[in-house]
VMD Tcl script that builds the backbone (N, CA, C; Angstrom):
set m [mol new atoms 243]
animate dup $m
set s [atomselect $m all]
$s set {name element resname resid chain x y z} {
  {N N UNK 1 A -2.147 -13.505 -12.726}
  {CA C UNK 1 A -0.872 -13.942 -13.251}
  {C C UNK 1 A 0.223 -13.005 -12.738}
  {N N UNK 2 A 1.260 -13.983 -12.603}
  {CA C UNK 2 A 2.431 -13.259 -11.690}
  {C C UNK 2 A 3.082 -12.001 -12.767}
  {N N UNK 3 A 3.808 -10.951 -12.570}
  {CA C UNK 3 A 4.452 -10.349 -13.395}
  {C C UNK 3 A 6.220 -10.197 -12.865}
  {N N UNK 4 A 7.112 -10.805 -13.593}
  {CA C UNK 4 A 8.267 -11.092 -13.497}
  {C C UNK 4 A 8.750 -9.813 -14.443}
  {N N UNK 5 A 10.236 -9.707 -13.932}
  {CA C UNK 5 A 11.346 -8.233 -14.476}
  {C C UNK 5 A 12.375 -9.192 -15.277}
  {N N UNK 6 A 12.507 -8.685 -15.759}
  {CA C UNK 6 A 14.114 -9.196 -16.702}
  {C C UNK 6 A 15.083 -8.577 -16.855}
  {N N UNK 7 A 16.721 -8.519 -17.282}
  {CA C UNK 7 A 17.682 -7.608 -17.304}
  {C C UNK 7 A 17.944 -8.184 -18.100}
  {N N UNK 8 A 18.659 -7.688 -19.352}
  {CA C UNK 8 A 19.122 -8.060 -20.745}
  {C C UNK 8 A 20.667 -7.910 -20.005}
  {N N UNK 9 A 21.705 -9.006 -20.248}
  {CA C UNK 9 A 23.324 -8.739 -19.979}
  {C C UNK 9 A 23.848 -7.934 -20.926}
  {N N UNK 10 A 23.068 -7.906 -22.012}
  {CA C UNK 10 A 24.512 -7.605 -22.769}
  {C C UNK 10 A 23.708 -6.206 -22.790}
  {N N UNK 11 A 22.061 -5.544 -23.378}
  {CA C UNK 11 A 22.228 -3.976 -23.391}
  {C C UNK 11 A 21.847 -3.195 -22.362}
  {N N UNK 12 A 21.267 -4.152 -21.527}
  {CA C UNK 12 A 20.729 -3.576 -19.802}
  {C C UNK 12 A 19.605 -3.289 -20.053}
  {N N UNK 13 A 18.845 -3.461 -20.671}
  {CA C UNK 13 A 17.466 -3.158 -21.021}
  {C C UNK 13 A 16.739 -3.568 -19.815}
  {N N UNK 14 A 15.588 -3.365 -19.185}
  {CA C UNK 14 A 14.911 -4.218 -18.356}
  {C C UNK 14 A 13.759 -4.112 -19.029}
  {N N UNK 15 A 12.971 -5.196 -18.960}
  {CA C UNK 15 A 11.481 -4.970 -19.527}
  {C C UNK 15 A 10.654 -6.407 -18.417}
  {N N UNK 16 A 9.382 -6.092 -18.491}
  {CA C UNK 16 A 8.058 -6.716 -17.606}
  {C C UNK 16 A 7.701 -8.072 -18.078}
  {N N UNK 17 A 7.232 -9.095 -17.657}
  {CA C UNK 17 A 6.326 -10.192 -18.364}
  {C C UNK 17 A 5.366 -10.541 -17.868}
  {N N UNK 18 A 4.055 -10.430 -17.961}
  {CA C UNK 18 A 3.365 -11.617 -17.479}
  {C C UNK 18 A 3.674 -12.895 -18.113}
  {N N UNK 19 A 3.229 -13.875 -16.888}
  {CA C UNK 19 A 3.826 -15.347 -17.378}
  {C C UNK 19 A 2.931 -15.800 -16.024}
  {N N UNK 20 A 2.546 -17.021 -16.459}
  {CA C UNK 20 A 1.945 -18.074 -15.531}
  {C C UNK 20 A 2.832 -18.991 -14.748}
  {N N UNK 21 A 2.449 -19.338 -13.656}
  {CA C UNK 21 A 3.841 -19.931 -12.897}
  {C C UNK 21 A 4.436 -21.000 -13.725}
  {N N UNK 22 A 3.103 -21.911 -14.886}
  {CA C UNK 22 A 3.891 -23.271 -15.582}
  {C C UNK 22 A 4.775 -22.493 -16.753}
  {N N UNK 23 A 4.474 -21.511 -16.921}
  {CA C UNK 23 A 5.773 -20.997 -18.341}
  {C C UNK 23 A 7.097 -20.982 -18.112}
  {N N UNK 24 A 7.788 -21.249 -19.219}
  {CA C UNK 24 A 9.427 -21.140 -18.454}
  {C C UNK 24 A 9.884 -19.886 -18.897}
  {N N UNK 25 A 10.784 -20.028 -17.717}
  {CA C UNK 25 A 11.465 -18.581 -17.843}
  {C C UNK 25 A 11.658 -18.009 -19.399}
  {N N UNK 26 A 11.751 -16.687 -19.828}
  {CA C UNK 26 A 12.298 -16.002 -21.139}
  {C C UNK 26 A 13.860 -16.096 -20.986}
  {N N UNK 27 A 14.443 -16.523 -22.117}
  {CA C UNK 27 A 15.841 -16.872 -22.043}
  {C C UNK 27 A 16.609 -15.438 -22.999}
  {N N UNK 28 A 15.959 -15.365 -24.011}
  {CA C UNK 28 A 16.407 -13.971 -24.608}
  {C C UNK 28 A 15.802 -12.424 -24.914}
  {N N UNK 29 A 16.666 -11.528 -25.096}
  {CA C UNK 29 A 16.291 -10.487 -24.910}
  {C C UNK 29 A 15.125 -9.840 -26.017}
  {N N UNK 30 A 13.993 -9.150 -26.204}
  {CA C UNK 30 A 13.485 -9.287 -27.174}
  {C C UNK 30 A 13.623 -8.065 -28.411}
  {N N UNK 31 A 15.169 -6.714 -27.459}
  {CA C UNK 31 A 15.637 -5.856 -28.290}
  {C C UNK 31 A 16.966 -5.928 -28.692}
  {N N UNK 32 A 17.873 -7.252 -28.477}
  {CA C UNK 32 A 19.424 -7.103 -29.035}
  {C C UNK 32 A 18.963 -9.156 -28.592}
  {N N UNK 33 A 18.873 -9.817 -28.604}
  {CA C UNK 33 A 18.813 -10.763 -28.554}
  {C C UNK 33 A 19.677 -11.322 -27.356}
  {N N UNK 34 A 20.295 -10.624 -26.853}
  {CA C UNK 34 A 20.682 -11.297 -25.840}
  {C C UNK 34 A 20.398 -11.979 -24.704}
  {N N UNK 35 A 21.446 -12.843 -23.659}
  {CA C UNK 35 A 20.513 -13.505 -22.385}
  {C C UNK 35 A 20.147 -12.657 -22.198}
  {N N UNK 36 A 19.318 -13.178 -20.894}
  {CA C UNK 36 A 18.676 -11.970 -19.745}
  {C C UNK 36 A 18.689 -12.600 -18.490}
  {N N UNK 37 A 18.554 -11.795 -17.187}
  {CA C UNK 37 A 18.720 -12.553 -16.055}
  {C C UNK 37 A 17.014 -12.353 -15.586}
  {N N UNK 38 A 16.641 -13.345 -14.609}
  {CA C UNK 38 A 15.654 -12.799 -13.952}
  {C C UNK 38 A 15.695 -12.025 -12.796}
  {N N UNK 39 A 15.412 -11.031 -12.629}
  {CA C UNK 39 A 15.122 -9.939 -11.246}
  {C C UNK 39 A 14.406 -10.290 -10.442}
  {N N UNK 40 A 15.527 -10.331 -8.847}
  {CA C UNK 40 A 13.948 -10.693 -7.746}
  {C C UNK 40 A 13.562 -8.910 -7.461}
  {N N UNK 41 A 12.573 -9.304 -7.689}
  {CA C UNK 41 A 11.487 -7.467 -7.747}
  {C C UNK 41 A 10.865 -7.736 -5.952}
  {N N UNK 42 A 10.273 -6.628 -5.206}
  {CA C UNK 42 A 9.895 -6.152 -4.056}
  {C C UNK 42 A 8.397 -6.727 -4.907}
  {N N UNK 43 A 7.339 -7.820 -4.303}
  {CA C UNK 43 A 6.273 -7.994 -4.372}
  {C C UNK 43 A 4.871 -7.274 -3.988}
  {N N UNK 44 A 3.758 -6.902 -4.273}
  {CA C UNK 44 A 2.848 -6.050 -4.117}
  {C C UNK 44 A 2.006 -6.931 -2.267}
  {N N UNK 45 A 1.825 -6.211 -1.409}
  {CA C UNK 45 A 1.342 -7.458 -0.507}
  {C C UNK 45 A -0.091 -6.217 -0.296}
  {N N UNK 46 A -0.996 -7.314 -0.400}
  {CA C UNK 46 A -2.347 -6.313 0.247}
  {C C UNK 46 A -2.940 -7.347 1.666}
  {N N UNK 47 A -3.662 -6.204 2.152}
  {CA C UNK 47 A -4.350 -6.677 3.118}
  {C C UNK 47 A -5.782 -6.775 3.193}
  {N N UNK 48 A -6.504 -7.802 3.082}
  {CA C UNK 48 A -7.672 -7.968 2.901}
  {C C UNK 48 A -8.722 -8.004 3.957}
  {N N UNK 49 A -10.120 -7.725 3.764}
  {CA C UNK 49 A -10.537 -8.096 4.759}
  {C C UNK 49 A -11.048 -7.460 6.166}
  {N N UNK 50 A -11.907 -7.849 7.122}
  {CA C UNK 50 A -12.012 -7.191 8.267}
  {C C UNK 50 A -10.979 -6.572 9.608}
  {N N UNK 51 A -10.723 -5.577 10.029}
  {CA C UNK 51 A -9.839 -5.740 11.266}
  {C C UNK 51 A -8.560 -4.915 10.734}
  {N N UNK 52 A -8.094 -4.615 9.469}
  {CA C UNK 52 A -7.385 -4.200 8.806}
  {C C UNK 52 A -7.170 -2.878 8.751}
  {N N UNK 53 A -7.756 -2.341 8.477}
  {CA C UNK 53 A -7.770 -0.676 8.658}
  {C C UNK 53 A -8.131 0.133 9.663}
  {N N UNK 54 A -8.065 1.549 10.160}
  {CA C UNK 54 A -8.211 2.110 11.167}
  {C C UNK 54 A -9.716 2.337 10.994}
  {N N UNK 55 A -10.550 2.103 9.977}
  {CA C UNK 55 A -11.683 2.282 10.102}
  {C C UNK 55 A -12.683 1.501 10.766}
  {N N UNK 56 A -12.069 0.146 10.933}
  {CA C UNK 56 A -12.510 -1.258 11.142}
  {C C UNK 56 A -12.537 -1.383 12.585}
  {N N UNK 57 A -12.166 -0.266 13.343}
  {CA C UNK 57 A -11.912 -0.460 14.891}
  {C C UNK 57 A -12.734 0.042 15.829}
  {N N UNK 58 A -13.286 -0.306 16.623}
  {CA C UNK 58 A -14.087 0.304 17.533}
  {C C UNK 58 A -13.705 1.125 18.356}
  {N N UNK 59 A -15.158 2.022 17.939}
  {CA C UNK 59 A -14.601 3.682 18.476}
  {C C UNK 59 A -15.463 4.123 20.036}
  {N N UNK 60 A -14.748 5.172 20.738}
  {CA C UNK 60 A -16.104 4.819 21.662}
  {C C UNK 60 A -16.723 6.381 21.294}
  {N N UNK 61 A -18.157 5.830 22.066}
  {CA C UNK 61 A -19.365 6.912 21.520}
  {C C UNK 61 A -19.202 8.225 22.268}
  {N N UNK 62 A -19.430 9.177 21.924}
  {CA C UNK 62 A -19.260 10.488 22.497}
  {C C UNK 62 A -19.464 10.254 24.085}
  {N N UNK 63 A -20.962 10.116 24.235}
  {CA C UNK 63 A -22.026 10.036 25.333}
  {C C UNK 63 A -21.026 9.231 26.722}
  {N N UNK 64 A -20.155 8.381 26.107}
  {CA C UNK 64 A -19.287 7.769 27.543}
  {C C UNK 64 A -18.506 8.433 27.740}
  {N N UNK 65 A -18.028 8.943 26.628}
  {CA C UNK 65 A -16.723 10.085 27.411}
  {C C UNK 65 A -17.132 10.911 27.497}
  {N N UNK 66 A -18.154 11.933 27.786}
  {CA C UNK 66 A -18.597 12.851 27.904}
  {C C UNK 66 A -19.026 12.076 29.751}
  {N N UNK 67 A -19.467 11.616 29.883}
  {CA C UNK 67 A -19.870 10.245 31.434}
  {C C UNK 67 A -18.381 10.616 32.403}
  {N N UNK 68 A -17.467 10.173 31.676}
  {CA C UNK 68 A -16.427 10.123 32.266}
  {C C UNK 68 A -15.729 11.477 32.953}
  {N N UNK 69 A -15.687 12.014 31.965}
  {CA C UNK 69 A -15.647 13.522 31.672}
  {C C UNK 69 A -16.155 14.367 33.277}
  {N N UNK 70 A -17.219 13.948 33.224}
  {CA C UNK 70 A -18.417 14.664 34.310}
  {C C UNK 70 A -17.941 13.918 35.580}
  {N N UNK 71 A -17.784 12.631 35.538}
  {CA C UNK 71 A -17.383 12.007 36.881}
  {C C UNK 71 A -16.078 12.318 37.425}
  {N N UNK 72 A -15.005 12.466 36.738}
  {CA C UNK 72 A -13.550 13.374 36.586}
  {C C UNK 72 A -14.184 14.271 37.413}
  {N N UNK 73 A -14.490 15.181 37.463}
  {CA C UNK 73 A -14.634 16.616 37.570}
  {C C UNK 73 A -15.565 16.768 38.727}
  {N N UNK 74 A -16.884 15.840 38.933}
  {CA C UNK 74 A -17.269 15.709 40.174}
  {C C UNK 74 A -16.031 15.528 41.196}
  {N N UNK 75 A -15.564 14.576 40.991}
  {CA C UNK 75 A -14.537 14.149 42.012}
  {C C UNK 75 A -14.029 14.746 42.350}
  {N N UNK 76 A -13.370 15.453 41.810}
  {CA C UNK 76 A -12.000 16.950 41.775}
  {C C UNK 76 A -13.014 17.874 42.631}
  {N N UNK 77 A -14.041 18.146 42.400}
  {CA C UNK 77 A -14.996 19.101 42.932}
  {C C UNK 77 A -15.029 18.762 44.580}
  {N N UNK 78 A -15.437 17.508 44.788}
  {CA C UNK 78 A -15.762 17.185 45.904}
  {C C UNK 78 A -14.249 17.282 46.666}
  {N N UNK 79 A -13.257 16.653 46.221}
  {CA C UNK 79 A -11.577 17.106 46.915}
  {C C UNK 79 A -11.809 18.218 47.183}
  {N N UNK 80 A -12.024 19.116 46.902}
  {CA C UNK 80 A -11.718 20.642 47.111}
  {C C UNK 80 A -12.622 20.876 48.719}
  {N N UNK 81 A -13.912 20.524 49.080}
  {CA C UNK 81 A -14.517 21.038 49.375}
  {C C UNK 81 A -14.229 20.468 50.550}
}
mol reanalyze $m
mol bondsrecalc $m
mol representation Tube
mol addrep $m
């Protein structure tokens, strides 16, 4: 269930609701009775799932770059000579 913000006009109060999308809006305040407006609030966004995190990524194995490493360095070796 969604959670919606409210602003009281007349004491500025803000307070939280859960509410289901079919409920209608809260029209009064529930500490001075006054309207209230609804607040558009910054929404929570997650990311679910595979591919998502830096953990999820393929890494390469020591043993090839260590391969590479050695073939680098042959090469350079053999330039010199």
């Amino acid at each position: 269930m969604p959670i919606y913000e409210y602003r009281c006009n007349e004491c500025g109060c803000e307070f939280e609701v859960m509410q289901k999308f079919s409920d209608s809006p809260i029209q009064t305040c529930s500490q001075c009775t006054g309207r209230v407006t609804k607040l558009i609030s910054q929404s929570t966004f997650h990311l679910k799932g595979t591919g998502w995190y830096a953990t999820d990524y393929v890494k390469k194995s020591g043993g090839e770059d260590a391969k590479d490493k050695e073939a680098d360095s042959k090469v350079k070796e053999d330039k010199k000579d």
